[in-house]
MARKE-432707 format. One record per residue (C-alpha): residue in three letters; y negated, z negated, x negated. Coordinates in steps of 0.001 Angstrom, whole numbers, padded with zeros to 6 digits, always signed. Example, Ala and Ser with C-alpha at 12.3 -4.5 7.8 and 13.67 -1.06 7.14 Angstrom:
! residues 2
Ala+004500-007800-012300Ser+001060-007140-013670
This chain:
! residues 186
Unk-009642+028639-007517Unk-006606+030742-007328Unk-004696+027386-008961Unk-006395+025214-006495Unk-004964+027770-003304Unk-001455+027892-005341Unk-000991+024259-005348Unk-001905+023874-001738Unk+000122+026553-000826Unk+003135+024909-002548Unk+002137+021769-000957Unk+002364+023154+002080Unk+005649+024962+001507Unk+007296+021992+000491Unk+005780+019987+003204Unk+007519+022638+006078Unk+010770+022751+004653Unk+011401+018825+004600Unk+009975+019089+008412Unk+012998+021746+008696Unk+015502+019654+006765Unk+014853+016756+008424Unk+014660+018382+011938Unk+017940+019999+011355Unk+019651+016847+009994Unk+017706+014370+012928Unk+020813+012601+013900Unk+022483+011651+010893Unk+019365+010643+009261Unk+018414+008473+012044Unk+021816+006472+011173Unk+021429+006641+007636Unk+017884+005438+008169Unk+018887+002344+009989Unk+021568+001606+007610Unk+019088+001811+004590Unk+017170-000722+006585Unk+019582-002858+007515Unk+020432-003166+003434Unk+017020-003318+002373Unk+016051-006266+004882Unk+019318-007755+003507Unk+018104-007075+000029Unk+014764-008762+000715Unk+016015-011864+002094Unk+018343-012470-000632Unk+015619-011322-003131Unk+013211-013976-000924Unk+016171-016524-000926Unk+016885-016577-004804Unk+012904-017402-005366Unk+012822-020337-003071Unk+015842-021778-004695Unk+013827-020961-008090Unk+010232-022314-006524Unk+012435-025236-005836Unk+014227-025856-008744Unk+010418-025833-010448Unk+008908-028257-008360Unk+011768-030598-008446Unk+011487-029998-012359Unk+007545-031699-012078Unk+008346-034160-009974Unk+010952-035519-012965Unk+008440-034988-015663Unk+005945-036630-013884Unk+008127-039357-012457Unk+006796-039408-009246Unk+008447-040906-006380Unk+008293-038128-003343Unk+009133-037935+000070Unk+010337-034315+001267Unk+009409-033255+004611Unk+011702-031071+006402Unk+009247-028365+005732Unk+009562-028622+001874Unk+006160-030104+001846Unk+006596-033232-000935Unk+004127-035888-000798Unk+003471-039675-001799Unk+000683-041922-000550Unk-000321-043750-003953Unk-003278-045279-002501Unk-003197-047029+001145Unk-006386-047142+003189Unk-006452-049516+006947Unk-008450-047073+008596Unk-008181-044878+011667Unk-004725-042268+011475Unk-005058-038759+011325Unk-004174-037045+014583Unk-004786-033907+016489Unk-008077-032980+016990Unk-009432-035222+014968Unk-012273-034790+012509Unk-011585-035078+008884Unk-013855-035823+005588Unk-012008-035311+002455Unk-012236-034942-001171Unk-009728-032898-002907Unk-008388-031786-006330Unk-005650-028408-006767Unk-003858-028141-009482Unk-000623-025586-010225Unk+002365-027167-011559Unk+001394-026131-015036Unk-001822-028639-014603Unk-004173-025605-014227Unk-007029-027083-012209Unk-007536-024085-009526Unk-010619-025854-007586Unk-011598-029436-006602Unk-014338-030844-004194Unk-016239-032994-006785Unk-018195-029780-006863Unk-019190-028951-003896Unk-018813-032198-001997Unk-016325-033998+000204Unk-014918-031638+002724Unk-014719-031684+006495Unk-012258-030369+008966Unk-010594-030855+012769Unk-006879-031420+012405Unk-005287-028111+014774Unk-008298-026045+015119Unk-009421-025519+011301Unk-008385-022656+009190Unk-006328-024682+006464Unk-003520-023942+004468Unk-000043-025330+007065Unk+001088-027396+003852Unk-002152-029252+003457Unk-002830-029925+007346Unk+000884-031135+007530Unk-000145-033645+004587Unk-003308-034666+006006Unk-001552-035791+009626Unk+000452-038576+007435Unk-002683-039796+006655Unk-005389-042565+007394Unk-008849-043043+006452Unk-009034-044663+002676Unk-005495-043354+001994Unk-005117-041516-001448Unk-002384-038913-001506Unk-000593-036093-003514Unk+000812-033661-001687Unk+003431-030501-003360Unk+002870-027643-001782Unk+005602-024977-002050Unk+004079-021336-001407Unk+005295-020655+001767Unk+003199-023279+003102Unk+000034-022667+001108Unk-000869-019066+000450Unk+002267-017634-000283Unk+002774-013894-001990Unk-000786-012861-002243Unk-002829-015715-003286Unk-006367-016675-002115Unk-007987-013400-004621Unk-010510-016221-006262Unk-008400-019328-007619Unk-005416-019549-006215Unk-002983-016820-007650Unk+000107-015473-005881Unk+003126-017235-005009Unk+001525-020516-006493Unk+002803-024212-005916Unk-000058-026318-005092Unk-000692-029988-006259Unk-003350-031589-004219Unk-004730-034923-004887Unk-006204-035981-001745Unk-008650-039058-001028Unk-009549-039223+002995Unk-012924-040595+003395Unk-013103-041205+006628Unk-011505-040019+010397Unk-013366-039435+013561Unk-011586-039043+016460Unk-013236-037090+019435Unk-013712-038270+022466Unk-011831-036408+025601Unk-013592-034542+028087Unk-012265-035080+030803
């Protein structure tokens, strides 16, 4: 017990004198606070900077291996329709059944919808990764698709916490089975 009150008591020693220390020294550590944040915000952009040149560098690296013939949005989404359907275009608000296949640039097959079944989604109101719902509006019914999904457009530093781990480039093979469009209200 008498430990127990001595290490609280510390605690709380050392807690009051940093409130004095910093009280007494308010003004220049408010300017040496915003300095330190100026040059770690600087530091974390670079930092973020370098691995987007790197993510880059590794998805340009698969497209070469894999010879594929890509079209780069100005997002950084790549994609190439191998597979052209004549049905109705993809376009806001519109309803979407899909089937799908993720893999990581490494080939590791994260999920696909042979599984489960063909998915189903409204272009602008569903809760979809950006990189995938970009994809999807350059598409038509029957069209067949891969799309490269750099991080920042999929689920960037944190993953989905089942399949999809952190800062991981997505490969989705698409196949669009068909597109509703819905009818206006008004």
């Amino acid at each position: 017990m008498f430990t127990r009150n001595m290490n609280l008591n510390n605690v709380i020693f050392l807690m009051l004198l940093i409130f004095f220390y910093s009280c007494n020294n308010n003004s220049n550590n408010q300017e040496k606070v915003k300095n330190n944040k100026a040059d770690i915000n600087k530091h974390l952009e670079d930092a973020n900077s370098l691995y987007l040149k790197s993510e880059d560098l590794q998805i340009e690296d698969y497209i070469k291996r894999n010879a594929l013939d890509v079209i780069k949005t100005g997002t950084g989404l790549r994609y190439f329709i191998y597979s052209n359907g004549s049905g109705d275009k993809v376009e806001e608000n519109s309803i979407i059944r899909y089937h799908y296949k993720i893999n990581l640039l490494n080939g590791w097959l994260c999920e696909e919808s042979t599984n489960t079944g063909p998915v189903e989604i409204k272009i602008g109101s569903d809760n979809i990764i950006s990189g995938l719902e970009e994809g999807l509006r350059l598409l038509r019914a029957g069209d067949k698709a891969k799309f490269i999904v750099p991080s920042h457009l999929a689920y960037g530093w944190i993953g989905d916490s089942k399949n999809i781990p952190t800062r991981a480039v997505l490969v989705y093979d698409v196949n669009v089975l068909q597109v509703r469009k819905l009818k206006s209200e008004f």
